[in-house]
PALO-659544 format. One record per atom (N, C-alpha, C, O): x, y, z. Coordinates in steps of 0.02 Angstrom, whole numbers, plus 50000, padded with zeros to 5 digits. Example, Ala and Ser with C-alpha at 12.3 -4.5 7.8 and 13.67 -1.06 7.14 Angstrom:
2
506604971650390
506154977550390
506604983550390
507124983450423
506424988850354
506844994750357
506455000250394
506705005750402
This chain:
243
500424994050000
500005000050000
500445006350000
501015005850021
500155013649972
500715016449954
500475019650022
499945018350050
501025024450047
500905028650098
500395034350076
500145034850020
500285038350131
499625042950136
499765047150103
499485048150049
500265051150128
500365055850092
500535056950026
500455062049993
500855049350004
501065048849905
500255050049897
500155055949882
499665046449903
499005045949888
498755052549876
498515054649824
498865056449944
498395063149939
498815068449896
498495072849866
499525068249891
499895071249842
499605071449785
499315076349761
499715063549751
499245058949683
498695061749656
498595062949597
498385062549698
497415065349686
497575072349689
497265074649642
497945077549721
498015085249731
498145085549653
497755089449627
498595082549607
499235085649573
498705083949532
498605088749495
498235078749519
497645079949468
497415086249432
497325087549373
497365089349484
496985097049451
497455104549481
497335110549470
497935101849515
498345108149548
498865105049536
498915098949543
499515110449510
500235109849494
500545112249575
500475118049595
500805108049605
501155106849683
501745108649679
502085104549648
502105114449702
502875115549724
503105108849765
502775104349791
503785110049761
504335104849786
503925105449878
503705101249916
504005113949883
503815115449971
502955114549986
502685114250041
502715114249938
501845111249957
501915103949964
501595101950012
502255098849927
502165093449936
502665089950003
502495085150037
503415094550010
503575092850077
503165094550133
503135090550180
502825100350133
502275100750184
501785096050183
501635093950240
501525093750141
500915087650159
501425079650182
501305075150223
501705080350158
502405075050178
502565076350263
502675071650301
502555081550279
502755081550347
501995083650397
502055086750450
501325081550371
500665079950399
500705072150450
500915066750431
500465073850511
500175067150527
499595064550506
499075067850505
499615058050486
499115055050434
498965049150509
499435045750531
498345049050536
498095039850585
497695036250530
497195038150500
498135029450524
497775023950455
497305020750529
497445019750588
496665019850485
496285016350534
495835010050459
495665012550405
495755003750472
495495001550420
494664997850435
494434994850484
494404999450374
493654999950390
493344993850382
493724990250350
492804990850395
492444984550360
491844987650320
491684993650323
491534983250285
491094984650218
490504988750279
490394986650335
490254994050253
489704997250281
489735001050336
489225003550360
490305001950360
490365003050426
490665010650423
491215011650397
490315015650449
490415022150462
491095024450504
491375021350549
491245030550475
491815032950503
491785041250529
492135044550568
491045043150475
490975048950514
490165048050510
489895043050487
489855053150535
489065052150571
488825058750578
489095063550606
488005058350533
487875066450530
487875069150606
487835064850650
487915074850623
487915077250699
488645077750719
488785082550754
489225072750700
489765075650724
490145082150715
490105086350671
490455081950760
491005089750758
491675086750741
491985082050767
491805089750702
492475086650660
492975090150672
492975096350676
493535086050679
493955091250709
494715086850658
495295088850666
494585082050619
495025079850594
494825078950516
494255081150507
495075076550463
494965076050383
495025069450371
495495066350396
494515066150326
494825059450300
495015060550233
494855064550189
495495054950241
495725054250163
495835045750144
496135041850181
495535044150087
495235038250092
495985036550037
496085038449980
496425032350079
496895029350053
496925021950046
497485019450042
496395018150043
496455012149981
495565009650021
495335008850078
495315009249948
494575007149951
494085010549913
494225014049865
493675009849929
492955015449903
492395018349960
492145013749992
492205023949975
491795025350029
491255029950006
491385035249978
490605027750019
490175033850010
489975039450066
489955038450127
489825045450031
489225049350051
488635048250060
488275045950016
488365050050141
487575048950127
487235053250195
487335054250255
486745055050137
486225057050193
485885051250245
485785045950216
485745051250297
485295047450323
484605050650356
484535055450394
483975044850318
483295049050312
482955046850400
483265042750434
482445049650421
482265049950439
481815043450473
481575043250530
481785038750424
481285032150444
482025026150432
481915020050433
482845029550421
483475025150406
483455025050384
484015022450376
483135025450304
483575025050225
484235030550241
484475034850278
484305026950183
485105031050155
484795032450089
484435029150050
485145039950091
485155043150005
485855042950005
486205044650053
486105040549938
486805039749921
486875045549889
486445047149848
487535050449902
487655055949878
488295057149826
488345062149790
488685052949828
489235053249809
489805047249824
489765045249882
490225044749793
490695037649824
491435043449777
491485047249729
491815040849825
492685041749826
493005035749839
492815030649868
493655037649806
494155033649790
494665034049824
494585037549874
495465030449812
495745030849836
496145039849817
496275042149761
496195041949857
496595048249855
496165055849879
496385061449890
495445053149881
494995058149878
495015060349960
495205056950008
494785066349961
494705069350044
493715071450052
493415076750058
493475063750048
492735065550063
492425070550101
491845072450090
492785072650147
492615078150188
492995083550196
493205086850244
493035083750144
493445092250144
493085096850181
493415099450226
492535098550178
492105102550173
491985103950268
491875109650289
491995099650301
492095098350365
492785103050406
492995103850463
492925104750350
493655109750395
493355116350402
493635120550438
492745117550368
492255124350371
491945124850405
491925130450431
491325118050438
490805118750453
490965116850537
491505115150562
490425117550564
490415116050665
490065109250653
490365105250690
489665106650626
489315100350623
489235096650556
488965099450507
489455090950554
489395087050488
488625086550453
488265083150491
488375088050413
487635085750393
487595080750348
487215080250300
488085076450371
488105071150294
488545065150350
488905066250398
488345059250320
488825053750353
489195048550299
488945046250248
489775047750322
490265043950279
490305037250286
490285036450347
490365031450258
490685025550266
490845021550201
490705022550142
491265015550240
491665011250203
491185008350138
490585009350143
491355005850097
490815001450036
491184994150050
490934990250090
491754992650017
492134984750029
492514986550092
492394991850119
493034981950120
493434984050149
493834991050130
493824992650071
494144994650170
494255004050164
494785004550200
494745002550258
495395007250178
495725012450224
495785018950237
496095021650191
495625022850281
495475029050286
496025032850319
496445028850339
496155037350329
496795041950359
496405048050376
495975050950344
496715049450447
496325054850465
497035060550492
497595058750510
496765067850488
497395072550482
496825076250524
496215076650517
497365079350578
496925085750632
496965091350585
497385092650543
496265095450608
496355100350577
496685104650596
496715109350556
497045105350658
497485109550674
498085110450616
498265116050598
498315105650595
498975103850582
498775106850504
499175110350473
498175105250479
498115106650401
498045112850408
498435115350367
497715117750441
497755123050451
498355128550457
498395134150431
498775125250496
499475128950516
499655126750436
499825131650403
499665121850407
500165120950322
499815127850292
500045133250273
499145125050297
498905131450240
499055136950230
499165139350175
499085141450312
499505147950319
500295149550278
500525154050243
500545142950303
501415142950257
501415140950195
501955141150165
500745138450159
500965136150085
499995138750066
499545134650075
499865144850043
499395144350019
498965139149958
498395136749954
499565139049918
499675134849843
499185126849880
498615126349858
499365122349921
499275118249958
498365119149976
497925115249959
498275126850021
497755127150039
497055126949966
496475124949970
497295128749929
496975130349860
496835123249845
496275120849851
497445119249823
497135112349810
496665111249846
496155111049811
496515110049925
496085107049968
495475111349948
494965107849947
495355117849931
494765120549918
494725117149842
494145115949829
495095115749800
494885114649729
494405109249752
493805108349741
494755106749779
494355097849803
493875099349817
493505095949781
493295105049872
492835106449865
492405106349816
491895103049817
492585110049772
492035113249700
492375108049678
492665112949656
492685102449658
492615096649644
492125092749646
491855090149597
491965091749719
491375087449725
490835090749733
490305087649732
490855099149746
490305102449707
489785100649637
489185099949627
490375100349600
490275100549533
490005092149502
489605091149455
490385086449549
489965082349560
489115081549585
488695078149556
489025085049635
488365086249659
487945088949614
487365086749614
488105093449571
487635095249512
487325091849464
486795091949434
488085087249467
487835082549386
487405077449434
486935074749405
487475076049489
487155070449525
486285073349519
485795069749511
486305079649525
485395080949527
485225082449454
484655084249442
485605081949412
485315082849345
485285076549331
484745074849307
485795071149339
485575064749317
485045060749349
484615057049326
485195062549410
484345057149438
483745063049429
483195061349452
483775068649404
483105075249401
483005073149347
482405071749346
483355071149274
483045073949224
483235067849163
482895067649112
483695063749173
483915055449135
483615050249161
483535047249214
483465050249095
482925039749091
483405037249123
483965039549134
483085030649144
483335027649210
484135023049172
484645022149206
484085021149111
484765017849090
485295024149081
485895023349093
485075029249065
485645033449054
485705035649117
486285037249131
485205036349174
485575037249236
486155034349236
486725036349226
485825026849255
486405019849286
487285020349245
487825019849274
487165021249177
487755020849138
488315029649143
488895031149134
487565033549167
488285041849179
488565038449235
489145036549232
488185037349292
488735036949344
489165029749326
489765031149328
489065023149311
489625019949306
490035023049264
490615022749286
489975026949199
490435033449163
491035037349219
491645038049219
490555038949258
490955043649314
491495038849356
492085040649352
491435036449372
491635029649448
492255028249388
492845029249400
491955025249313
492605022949295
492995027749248
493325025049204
492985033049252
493435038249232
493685040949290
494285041749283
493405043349364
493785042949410
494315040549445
494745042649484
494075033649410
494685029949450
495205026649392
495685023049403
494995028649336
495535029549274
496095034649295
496695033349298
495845039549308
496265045849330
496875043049389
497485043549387
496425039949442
496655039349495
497245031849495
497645029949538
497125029949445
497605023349408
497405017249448
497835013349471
496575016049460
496355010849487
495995005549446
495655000949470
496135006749377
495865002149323
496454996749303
497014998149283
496284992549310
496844986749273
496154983849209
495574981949211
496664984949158
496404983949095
495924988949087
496014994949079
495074983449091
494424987849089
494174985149148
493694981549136
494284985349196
494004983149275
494344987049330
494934987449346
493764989849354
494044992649430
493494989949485
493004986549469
493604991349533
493484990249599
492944993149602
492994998849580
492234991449625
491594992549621
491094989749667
490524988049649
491394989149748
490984986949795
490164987849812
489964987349870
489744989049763
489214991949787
488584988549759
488414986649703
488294988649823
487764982649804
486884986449761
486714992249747
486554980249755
486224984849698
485714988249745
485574993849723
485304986449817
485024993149864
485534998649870
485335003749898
486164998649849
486385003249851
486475010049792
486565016049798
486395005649737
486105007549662
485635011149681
485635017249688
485295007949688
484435010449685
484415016849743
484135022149731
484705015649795
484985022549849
485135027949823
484945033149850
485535028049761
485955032949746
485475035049693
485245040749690
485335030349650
484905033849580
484285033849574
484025033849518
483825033649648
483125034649645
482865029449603
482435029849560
483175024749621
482545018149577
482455013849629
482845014849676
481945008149638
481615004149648
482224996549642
482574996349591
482284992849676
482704986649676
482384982049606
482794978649576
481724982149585
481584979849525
482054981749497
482564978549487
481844991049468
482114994549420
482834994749414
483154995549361
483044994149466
484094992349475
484054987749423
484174989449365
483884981449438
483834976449405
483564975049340
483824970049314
483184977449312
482884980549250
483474981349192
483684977849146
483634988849225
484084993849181
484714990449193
485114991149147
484934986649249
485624984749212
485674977849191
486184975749163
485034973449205
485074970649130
485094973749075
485544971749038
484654979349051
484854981048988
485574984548982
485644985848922
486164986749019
486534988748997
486814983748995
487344984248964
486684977649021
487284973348986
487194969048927
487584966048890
486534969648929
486094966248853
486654969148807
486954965348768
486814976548811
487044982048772
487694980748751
487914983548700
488144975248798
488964974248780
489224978448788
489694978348749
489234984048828
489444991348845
489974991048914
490524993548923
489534986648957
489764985049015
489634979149057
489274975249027
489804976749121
489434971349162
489824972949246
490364975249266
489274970649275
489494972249362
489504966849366
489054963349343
490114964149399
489994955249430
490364955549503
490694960749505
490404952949543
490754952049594
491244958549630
491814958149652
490804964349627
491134968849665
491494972449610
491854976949630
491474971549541
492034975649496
491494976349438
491054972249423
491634983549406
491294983649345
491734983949302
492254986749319
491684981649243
491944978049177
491764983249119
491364980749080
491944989349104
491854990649031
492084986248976
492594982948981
491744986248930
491814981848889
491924986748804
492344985448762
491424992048801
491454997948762
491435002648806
491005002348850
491865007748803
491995012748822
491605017948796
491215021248831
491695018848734
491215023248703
490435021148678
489935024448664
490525015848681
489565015548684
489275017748758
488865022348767
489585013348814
489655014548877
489395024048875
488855025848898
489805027948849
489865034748860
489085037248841
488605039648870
489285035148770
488615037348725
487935036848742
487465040848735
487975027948779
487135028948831
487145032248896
486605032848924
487605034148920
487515039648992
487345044748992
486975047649033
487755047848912
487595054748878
488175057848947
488005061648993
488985054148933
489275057548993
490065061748936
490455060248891
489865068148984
490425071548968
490825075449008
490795081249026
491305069749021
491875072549076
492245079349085
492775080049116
492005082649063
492195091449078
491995091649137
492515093449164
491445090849196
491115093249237
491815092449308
491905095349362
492305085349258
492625083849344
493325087549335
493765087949378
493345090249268
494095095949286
494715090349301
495155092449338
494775084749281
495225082849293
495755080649223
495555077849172
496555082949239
496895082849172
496735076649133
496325078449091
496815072149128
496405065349105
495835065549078
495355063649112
495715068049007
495265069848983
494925067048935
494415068948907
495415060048922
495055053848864
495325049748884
495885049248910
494685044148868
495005037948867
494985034348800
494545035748759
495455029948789
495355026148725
495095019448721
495025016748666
């Protein structure tokens, strides 16, 4: 496993160019590895956060939690991502985090990220880019479950997940890592456990793609694209085709 800080370096230098002295500063961060099991929370709406995760090997989602215990799925990260950026702003979390497969997570006080930011603005900027990152995620997330038929839902976001983690160099071949079960589908994209089941039979009717055992399988890339109707401008990241 690589260390924490190569990871969160990895994912920064995506969309921000890092001095020699921004990346020795995150280099000289205390990182606590704590490792997660499938489902199991690491942060919880109502907390006061006083530390950052950074999800250094696994997959973890975002989620609201409703009122009668559903979960609305809001968003899933990868290895390198800082799901809770946004928590270095706020007094109370309104969102709760956890593991999808097994997870390793790293947590950094915010004291410490704070004092860097003052000495390396360049540094602090990345961590805000990461914000309007998953900003900009959140948008496309309510246009695709507001306003796309239910297959081009299902196929933008597997679009997204596996261009993310193209970027993030978690694809071997056409398969990455894809812990997520299909109530969890249906969590995230407002469908019905039928309708999960429905629509991704038809995307695989399609030869585009297939979910089997925790990993999804592109198979066409660009058909894949073409039924999501996905166009990766929204995530700003240098990695801007795939072939």
């Amino acid at each position: 496993m690589e260390k924490a800080h190569d990871v969160l370096i990895q994912n920064l230098c995506e969309h921000t160019a890092l001095a020699e002295e921004d990346i020795a500063e995150i280099q000289a961060l205390t990182f606590a590895l704590r490792d997660f099991e499938p489902n199991e929370d690491f942060i919880r709406q109502g907390d006061r956060p006083e530390v950052s995760a950074l999800v250094v090997a696994g997959m973890v989602a975002r989620y609201h939690l409703l009122g009668d215990g559903r979960r609305q799925y809001l968003s899933f990260h990868l290895t390198g991502d800082l799901p809770d950026a946004q928590g270095l702003f706020i007094e109370e979390m309104d969102h709760g985090l956890s593991a999808l497969g097994p997870a390793t997570v790293a947590f950094i006080p915010h004291g410490e990220l704070f004092a860097a930011f003052r000495r390396r603005p360049t540094f602090a900027m990345a961590v805000w880019r990461e914000t309007l990152l998953d900003a900009a995620i959140f948008r496309e997330a309510i246009t695709n479950n507001g306003a796309r038929p239910m297959q081009v839902r299902m196929a933008h976001l597997f679009c997204e997940l596996f261009y993310r983690a193209r970027a993030a160099k978690l694809v071997r071949g056409n398969r990455c890592r894809m812990p997520i079960s299909l109530a969890q589908l249906g969590e995230t994209l407002g469908m019905a456990i039928a309708t999960v089941n429905r629509t991704l039979a038809d995307l695989r009717r399609s030869g585009a793609m297939d979910l089997r055992e925790g990993e999804l399988i592109v198979l066409k890339w660009r058909e894949l694209q073409r039924i999501g109707d996905f166009n990766a401008a929204y995530l700003h990241l240098r990695r801007r085709s795939l072939r």
